[in-house]
C-alpha positions in Angstrom: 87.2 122.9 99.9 86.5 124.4 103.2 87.0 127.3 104.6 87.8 127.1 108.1 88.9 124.0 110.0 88.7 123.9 114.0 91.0 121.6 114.8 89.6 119.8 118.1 93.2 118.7 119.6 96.5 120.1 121.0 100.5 120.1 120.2 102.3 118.1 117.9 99.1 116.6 115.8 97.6 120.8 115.8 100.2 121.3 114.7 100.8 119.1 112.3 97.0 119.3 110.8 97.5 123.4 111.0 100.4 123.1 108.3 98.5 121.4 105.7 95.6 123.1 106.3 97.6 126.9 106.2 99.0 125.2 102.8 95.6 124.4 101.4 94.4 128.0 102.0 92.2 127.0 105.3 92.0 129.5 108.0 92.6 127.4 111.0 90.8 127.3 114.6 92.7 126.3 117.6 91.1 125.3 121.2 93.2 125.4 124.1 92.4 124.8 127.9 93.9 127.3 130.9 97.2 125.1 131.0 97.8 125.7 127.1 96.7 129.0 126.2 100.3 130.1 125.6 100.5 126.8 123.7 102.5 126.3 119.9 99.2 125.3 119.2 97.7 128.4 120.0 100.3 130.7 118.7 100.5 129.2 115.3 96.4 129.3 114.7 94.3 132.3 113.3 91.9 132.0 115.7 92.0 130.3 119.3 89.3 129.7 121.7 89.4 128.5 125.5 87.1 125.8 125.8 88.0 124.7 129.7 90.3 124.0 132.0 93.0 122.2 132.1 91.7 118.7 133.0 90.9 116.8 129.7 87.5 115.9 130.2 86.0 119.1 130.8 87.9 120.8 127.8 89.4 118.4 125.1 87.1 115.5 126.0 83.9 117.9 126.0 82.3 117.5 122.7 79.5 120.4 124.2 82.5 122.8 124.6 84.1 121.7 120.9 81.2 122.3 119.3 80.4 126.0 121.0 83.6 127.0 119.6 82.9 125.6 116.1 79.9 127.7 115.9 81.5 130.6 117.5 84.2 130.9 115.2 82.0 129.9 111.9 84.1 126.7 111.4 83.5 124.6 108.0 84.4 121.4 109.4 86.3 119.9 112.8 89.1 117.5 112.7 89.5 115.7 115.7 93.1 114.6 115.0 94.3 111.2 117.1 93.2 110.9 120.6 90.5 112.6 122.4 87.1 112.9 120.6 88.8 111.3 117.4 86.8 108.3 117.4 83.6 109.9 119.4 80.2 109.1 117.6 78.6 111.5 119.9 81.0 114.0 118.2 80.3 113.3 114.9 76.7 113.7 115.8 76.2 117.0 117.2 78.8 117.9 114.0 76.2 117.0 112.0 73.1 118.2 113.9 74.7 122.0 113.3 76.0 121.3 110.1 79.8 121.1 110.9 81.4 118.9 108.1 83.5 115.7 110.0 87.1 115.3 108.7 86.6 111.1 109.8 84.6 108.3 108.4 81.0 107.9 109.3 79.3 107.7 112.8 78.1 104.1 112.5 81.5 102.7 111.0 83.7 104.3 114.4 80.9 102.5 115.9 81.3 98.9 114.8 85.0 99.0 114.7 85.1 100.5 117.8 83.8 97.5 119.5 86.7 94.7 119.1 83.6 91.8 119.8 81.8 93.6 116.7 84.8 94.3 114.7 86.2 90.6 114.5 82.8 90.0 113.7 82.8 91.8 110.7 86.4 90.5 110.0 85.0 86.7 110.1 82.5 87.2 107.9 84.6 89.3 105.3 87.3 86.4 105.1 90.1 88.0 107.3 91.5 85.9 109.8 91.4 86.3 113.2 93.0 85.1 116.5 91.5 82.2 117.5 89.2 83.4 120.6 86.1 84.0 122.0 84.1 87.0 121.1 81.0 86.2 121.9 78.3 88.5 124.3 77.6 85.8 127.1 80.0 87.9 129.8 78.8 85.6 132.7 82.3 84.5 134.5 81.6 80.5 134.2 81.0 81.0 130.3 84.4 83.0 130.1 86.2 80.6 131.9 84.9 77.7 130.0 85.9 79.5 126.4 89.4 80.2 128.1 90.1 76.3 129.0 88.9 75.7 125.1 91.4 78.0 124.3 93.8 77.3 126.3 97.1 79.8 128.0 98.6 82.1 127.4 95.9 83.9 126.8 94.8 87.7 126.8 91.4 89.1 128.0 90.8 92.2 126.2 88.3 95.5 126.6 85.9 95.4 124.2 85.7 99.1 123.5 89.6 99.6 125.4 93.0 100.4 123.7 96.2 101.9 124.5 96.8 97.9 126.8 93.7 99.4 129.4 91.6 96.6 130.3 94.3 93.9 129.1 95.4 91.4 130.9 97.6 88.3 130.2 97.1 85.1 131.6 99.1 82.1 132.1 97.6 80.1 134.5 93.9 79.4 134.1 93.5 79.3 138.3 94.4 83.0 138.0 91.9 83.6 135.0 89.0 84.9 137.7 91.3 87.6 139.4 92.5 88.8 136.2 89.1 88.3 134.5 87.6 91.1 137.7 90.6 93.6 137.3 90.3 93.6 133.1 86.6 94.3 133.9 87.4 97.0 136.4 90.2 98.8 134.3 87.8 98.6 131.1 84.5 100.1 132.9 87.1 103.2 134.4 88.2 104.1 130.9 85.6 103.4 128.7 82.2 103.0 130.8 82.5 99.3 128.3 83.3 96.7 131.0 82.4 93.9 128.6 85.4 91.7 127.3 87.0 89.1 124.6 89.5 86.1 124.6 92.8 85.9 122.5 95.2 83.6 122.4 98.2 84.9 123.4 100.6 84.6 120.2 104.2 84.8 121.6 107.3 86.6 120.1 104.4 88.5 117.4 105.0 91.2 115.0 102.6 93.9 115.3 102.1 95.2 111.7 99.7 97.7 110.3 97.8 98.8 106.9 96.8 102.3 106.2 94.0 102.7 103.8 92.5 105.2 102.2 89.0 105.4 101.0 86.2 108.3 99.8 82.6 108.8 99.3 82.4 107.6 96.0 82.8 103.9 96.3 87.2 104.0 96.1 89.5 102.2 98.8 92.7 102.1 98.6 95.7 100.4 100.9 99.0 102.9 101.0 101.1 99.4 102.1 101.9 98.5 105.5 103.9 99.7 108.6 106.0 97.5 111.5 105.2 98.6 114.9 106.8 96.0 116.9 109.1 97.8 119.2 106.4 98.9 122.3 106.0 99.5 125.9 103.2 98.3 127.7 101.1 98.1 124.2 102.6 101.7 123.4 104.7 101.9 120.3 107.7 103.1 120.5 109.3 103.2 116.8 107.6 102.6 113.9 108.4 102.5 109.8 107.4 101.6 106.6 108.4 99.3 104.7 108.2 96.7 107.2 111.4 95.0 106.9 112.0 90.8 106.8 108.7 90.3 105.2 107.9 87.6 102.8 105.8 88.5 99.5 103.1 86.5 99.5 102.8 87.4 103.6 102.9 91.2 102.6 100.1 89.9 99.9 98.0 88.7 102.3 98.3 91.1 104.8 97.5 93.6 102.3 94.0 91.9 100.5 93.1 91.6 104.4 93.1 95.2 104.9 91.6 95.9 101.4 88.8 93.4 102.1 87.8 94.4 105.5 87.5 98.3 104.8 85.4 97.3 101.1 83.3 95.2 103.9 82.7 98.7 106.0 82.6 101.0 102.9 85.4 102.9 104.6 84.9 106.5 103.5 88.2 107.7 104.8 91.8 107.3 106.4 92.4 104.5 108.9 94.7 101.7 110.1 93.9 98.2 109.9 96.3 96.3 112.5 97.5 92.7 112.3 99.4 90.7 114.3 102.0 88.0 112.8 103.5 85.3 114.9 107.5 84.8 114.1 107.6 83.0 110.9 104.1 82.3 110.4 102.5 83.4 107.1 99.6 84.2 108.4 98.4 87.3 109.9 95.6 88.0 112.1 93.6 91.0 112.5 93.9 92.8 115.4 91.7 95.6 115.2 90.9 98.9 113.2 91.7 102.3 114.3 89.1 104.6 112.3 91.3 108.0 112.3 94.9 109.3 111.5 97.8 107.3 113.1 100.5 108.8 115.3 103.2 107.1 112.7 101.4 108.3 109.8 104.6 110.7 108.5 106.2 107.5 108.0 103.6 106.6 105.2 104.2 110.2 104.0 107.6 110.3 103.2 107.9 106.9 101.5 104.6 107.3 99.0 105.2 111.4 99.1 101.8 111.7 99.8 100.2 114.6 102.5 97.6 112.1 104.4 95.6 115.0 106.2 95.6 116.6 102.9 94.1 113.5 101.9 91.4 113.2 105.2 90.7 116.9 104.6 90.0 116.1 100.5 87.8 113.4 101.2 85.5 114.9 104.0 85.1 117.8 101.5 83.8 115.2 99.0 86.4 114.7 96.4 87.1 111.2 95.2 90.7 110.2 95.7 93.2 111.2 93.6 95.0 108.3 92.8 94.0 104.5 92.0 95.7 101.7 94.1 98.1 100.8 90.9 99.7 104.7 91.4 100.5 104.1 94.7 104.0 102.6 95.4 106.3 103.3 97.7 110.4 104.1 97.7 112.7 104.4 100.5 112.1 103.8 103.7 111.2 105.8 106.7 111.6 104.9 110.7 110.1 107.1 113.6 111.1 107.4 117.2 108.3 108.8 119.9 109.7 111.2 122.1 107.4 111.0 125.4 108.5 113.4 128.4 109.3 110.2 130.2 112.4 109.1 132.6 113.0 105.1 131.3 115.9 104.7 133.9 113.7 105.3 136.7 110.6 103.1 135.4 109.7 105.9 132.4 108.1 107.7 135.5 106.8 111.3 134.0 108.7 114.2 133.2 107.0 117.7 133.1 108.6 121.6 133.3 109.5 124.5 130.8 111.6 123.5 127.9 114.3 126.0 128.2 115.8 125.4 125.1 114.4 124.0 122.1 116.3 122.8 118.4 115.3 121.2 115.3 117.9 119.0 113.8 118.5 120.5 110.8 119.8 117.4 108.9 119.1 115.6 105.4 116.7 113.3 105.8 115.3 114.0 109.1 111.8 115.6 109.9 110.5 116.6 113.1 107.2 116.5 113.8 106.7 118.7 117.5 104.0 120.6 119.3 107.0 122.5 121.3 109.3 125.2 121.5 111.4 127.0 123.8 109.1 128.5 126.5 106.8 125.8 126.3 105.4 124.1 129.3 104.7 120.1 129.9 102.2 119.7 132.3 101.1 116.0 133.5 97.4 116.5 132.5 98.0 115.3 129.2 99.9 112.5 127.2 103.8 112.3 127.8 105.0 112.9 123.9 105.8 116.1 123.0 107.5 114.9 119.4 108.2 112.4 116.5 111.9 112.2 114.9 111.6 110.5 111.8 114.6 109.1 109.6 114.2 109.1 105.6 116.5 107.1 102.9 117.2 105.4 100.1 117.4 102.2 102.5 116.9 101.0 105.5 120.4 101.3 106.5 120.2 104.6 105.6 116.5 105.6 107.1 118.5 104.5 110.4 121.5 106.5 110.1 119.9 109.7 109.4 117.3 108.9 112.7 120.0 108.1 114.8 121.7 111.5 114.2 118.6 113.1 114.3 117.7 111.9 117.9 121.5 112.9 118.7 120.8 116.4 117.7 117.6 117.2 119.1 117.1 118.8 121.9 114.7 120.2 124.4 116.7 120.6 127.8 114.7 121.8 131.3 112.5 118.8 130.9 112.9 115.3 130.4 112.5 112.6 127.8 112.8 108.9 126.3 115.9 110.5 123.9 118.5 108.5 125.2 116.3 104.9 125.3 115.5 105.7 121.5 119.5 106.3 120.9 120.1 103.4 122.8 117.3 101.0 120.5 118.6 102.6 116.8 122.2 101.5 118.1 121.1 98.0 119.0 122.0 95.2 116.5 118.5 93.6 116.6 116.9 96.5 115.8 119.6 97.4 113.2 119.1 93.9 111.8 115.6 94.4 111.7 114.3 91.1 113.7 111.4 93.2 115.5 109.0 91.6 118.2 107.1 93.3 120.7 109.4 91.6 123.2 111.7 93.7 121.4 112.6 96.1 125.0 112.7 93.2 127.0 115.0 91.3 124.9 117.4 93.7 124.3 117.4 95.1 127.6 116.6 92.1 130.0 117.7 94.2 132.7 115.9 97.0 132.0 117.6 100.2 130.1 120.0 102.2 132.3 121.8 105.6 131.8 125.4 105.5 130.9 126.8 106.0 134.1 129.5 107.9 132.6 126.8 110.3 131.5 126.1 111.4 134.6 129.1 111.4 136.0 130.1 114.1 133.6 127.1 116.1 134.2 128.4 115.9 138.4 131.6 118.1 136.4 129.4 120.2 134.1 127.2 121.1 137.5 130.0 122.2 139.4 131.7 123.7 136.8 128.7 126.2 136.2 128.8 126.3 139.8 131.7 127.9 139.7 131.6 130.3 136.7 128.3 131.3 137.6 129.6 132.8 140.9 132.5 134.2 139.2 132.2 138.0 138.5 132.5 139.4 134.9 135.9 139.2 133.5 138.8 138.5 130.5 139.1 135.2 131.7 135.6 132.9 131.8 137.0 130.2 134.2 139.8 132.3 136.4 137.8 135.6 137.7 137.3 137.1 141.5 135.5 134.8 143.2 135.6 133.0 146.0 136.5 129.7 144.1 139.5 131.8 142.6 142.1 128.9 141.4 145.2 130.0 142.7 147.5 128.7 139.8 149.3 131.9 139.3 150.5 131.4 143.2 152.5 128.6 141.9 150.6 126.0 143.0 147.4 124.3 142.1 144.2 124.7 144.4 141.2 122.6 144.7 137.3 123.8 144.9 135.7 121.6 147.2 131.8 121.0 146.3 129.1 118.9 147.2 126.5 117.7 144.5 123.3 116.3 145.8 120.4 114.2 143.4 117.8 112.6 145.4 119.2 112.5 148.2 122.3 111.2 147.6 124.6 113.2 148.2 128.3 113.6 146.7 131.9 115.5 147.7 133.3 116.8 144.2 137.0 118.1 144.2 138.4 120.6 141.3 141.6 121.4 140.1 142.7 123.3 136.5 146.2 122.2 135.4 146.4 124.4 132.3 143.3 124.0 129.7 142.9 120.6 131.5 140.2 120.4 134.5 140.6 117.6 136.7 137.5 116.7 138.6 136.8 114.1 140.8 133.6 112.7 142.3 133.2 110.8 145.7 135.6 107.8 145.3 135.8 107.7 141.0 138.8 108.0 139.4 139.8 111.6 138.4 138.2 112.9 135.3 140.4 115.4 133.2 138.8 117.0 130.7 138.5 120.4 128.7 135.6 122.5 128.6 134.0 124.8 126.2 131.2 127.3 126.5 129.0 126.9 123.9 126.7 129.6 126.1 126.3 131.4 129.6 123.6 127.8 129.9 125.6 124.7 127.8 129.0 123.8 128.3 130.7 121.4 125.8 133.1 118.9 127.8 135.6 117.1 125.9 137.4 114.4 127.8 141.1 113.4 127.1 139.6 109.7 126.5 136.1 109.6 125.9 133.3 111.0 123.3 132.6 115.1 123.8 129.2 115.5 125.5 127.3 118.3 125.7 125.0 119.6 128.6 122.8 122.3 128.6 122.1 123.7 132.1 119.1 125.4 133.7 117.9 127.1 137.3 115.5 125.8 139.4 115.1 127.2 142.6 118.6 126.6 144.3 118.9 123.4 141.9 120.1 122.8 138.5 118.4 121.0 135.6 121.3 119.1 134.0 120.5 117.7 130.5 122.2 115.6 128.3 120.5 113.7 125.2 117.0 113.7 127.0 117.8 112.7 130.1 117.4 115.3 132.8 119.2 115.1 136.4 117.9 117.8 138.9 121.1 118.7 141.0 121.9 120.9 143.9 125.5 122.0 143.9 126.4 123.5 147.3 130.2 124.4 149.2 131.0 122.1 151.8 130.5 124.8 154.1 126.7 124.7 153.0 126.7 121.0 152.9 127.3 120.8 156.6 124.5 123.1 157.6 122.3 121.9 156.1 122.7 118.4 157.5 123.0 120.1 160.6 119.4 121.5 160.0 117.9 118.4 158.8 118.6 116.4 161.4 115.9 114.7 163.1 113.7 115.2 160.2 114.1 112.1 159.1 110.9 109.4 158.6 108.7 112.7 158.6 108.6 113.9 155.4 106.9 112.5 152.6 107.8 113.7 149.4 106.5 113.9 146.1 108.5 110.7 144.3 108.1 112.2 140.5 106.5 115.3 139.4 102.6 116.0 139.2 99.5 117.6 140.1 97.8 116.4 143.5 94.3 115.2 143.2 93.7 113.6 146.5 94.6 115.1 150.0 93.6 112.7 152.8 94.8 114.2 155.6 95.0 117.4 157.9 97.5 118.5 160.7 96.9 117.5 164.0 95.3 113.4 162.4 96.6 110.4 163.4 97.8 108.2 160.7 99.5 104.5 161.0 102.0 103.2 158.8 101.0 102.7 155.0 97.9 105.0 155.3 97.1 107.1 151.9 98.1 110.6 152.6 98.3 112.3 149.9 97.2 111.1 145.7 98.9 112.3 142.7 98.8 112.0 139.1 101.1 112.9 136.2 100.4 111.9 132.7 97.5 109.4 132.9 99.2 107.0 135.9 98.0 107.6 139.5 100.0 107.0 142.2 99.2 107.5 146.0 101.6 108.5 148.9 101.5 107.1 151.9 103.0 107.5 155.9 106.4 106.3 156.2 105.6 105.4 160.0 102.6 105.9 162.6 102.5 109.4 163.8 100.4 113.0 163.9 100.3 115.1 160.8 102.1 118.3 161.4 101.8 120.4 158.1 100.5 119.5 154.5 102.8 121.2 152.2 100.3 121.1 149.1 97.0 122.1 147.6 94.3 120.1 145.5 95.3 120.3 141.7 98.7 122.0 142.5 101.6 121.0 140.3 104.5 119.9 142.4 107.8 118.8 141.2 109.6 115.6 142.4 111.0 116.1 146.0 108.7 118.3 147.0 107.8 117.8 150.6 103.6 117.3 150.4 103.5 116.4 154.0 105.0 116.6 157.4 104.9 114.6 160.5 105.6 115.5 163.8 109.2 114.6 164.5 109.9 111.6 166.9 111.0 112.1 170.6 114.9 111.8 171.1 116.2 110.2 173.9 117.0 113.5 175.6 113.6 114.6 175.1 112.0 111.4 176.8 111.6 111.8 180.9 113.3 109.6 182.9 110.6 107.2 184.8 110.1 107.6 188.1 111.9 106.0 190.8 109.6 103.0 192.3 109.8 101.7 195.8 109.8 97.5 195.7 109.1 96.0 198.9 111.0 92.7 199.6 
């Protein structure tokens, strides 16, 4: 066994790798760049080294910088976790140049199954089947074309080398195959310096269904059964479990001898997915492609076979043949997990980042949490959007759902936000309930797209003011009725109203508030009046409970002069002002309008294009930002002169922040009257 891991990743999979490996008697290594070095993943570690800054690929993508701290700290081995260098040959080289033991399978198996043309390759000739497609190495555009008319649409073109849906494209019309062929090309030589591509036919309505194996140095393979990981977003899964449910027998059969044949055909020497997709009621599955690491949904694997699969990885690199033969492996119960990605799916799941003010654990039968966060932590955009995994365990299916719905329900992490109430939203749905899981799953269930609960926010409008309020009471017996100057005159025999104004985006919102006993009637622009109770669970969560309606619970935190509102993951970033306020500072905004350009969701800024004094035209790039892998550029509202830029390369600014300024237009008044012209008749 080794002595010292250095685990080469960051948050919830550290984490999760620094468990076992603290149970196994391992003294575990952390890295961290600047942004994390107050990280969980730090924190938990005996040792931790900074190995860069905070963008990725001059810290976690730099294998140089990995290995300096392996042999700094005297590490045994490096596990690279899921992401990053996980699947990095050149990684795996330099570990074994100094002697570092890899927790992964061998160099020149990440290789071939690393490259889909080589991989199906491999699968052909090992007797798996695969989508019918072209996979051959003649790029040239005419060949392409021709093997796509053969084939026929739909069709996807696929990076060779790509995952994660970078370098995909779907087509379904062969006069657009040319365009799409150039951007797939484009997308796939950005990400993975691989612009070379394959063909699929597109199989529509699939399943997307998984094998883990398992295999060691000695010659033994095993499969630990199969996972569904239907319900995605943009070729990101979104929930995942094990069993998968509504399969046949003799499909679960095949499925399974495909996995088991393809990773004797490699010599697999460690743990690793086999993916397979299944067209609605077929029989047949097709191999996708293999993922030569751990899985992001491996703790659903875990809790229906009991087994510890790092444990297993960690076992394995060390040498030891596996513990188990295939006939000891079975599995009982079932298990589902939900991502949850710091994310806004109302608003196009644009990124989320900021401090977690508070942070719980559902402490529930049933339910694990798997989480690289805690209260304090911060979410910046330079890395992937999830931050934790809720998974739901029992005796059934029905069961495994039950428990994960009330899991999601009761965790929290409020001052950012996440996916939560999308995920609550899919366990509650009767397909998925029913189990009839597609990858068109989202779009199916939500043709319109998934939308807060407009009663949601509504009730956070009350629980803003309503903090408003007893925030700028003074200390007192009484929580609600102190000396302020929001006093409710009750005791004068009549009832008084506070008059607010609550501004999100923009938008802004008059709020009136009346008490009438232990009742609080509120109402907001022109909805109907909203009476309600109102408990403090503490000074930053109030607990309202409607007289008709389901309690909700909103947790509350500063931000400059706004609030962060949270309820259930979703985060609403509110300014709550008199009306007093509200008038002045209309009165001061005036004529700003069409100058500003503001930052439309929170990120760091990576291009400035501008300077004050330039002239810029209408739809000219001012400013570039990026949050969480997406880019997205800003640009001028109207021709005009730059006045100010507001913002700094690689400074992290949240949404609304004003980036740049242009010079305010002329008013009437401030436009000269012409000069009066003599015309000659």
């Amino acid at each position: 066994m080794f002595e010292s891991i250095l685990i080469a990743n960051r948050g919830e999979i550290a984490c999760r790798i620094a468990r076992t490996s603290r149970r196994l008697g391992i003294r575990v290594i952390a890295v961290y760049s600047d942004t994390d070095r107050g990280a969980r993943h730090v924190r938990e570690a005996d040792v931790a080294v900074r190995i860069g800054p905070a963008d990725a690929t001059r810290s976690y993508l730099d294998a140089d910088a990995i290995i300096r701290a392996a042999l700094e700290t005297g590490a045994s081995a490096i596990h690279p976790g899921y992401g990053f260098l996980s699947e990095s040959t050149q990684l795996v080289s330099r570990c074994a140049e100094h002697g570092i033991a890899w927790i992964g399978p061998r160099g020149d198996v990440i290789e071939r199954m690393g490259s889909k043309i080589e991989s199906k390759r491999i699968a052909v000739d090992a007797g798996v089947p695969c989508v019918p497609g072209y996979h051959g190495d003649n790029q040239k555009l005419e060949h392409l074309l021709e093997q796509a008319r053969a084939i026929g649409a739909p069709l996807l073109i696929k990076a060779s080398a790509g995952g994660g849906g970078k370098g995909m494209r779907r087509v379904d019309d062969l006069d657009d195959f040319a365009a799409q062929l150039s951007m797939a090309k484009q997308e796939a030589l950005r990400a993975f310096g691989d612009d070379r591509v394959l063909i699929e036919k597109l199989i529509l309505r699939p399943r997307h269904l998984e094998v883990q194996l398992a295999g060691d140095r000695h010659g033994n393979l095993v499969h630990l059964f199969e996972r569904e990981c239907s319900i995605q977003r943009n070729y990101q899964k979104v929930f995942e479990e094990a069993p998968a449910p509504h399969l046949a027998p003799a499909v679960r059969e095949k499925l399974l001898d495909a996995a088991t044949k393809l990773g004797n055909a490699i010599g697999y020497d460690s743990l690793g997915t086999v993916e397979f997709v299944l067209a609605e009621d077929a029989d047949t599955p097709y191999f996708l492609e293999m993922n030569t690491r751990l899985q992001v949904e491996h703790p659903v694997t875990e809790m229906v076979t009991g087994l510890d699969l790092v444990e297993l990885q960690i076992r394995i690199a060390a040498g030891e043949p596996l513990p188990m033969q295939q006939d000891a492996v079975a599995v009982t119960g079932w298990a589902i997990e939900a991502r949850i990605n710091c994310e806004d799916p109302a608003h196009g799941h644009r990124p989320e980042f900021g401090t977690v003010a508070r942070y719980s654990e559902p402490a529930l039968a049933g339910v694990r949490v798997d989480s690289g966060i805690e209260s304090g932590s911060e979410i910046a955009p330079h890395y992937d959007s999830m931050i934790a995994k809720v998974i739901g365990y029992g005796a059934t299916r029905a069961q495994a759902v039950e428990r994960l719905r009330a899991g999601l329900g009761a965790f929290e992490a409020a001052g950012i936000g996440t996916n939560q109430s999308l995920l609550c939203a899919i366990a509650d749905h009767s397909l998925f309930r029913a189990g009839r899981l597609t990858t068109g799953f989202l779009a199916e269930a939500f043709p319109g797209g998934w939308h807060d609960d407009p009663a949601d926010f509504r009730y956070a409008v009350c629980a803003a003011v309503l903090h408003r309020l007893a925030a700028r009471a003074a200390p007192g017996a009484d929580y609600w009725q102190r000396q302020s100057g929001h006093r409710f005159m009750a005791a004068a025999g009549r009832r008084a109203a506070a008059r607010m104004r609550v501004a999100l985006d923009g938008d802004e919102q008059p709020v009136s508030v009346e008490r009438d006993g232990e009742l609080w009637l509120v109402k907001a622009g022109d909805e109907a009046v909203l009476d309600l109770q109102v408990r403090a669970l503490a000074d930053d969560q109030l607990l309202l409970l409607p007289r008709h309606g389901v309690p909700r619970r909103y947790t509350l935190t500063a931000d400059g002069a706004h609030l962060f509102v949270n309820h259930v993951g979703t985060r609403w970033r509110v300014q709550v002002v008199s009306e007093v306020e509200a008038l002045a500072r209309v009165a001061a905004q005036a004529g700003v309008q069409g100058s500003e350009v503001a930052s439309e969701m929170p990120g760091a800024v990576t291009e400035i294009h501008v300077a004050p004094g330039d002239q810029v035209a209408a739809g000219d790039v001012l400013v570039v930002m990026e949050a969480m892998k997406l880019i997205f550029p800003l640009v001028a509202p109207r021709d005009g002169t730059i006045a100010v830029v507001r913002c700094a390369l690689n400074e992290i600014v949240p949404r609304g922040h004003v980036l740049v300024q242009l010079e305010q237009l002329a008013t009437p008044a401030d436009i000269p009257a012409p000069a009066a012209e003599s015309i000659d008749k």
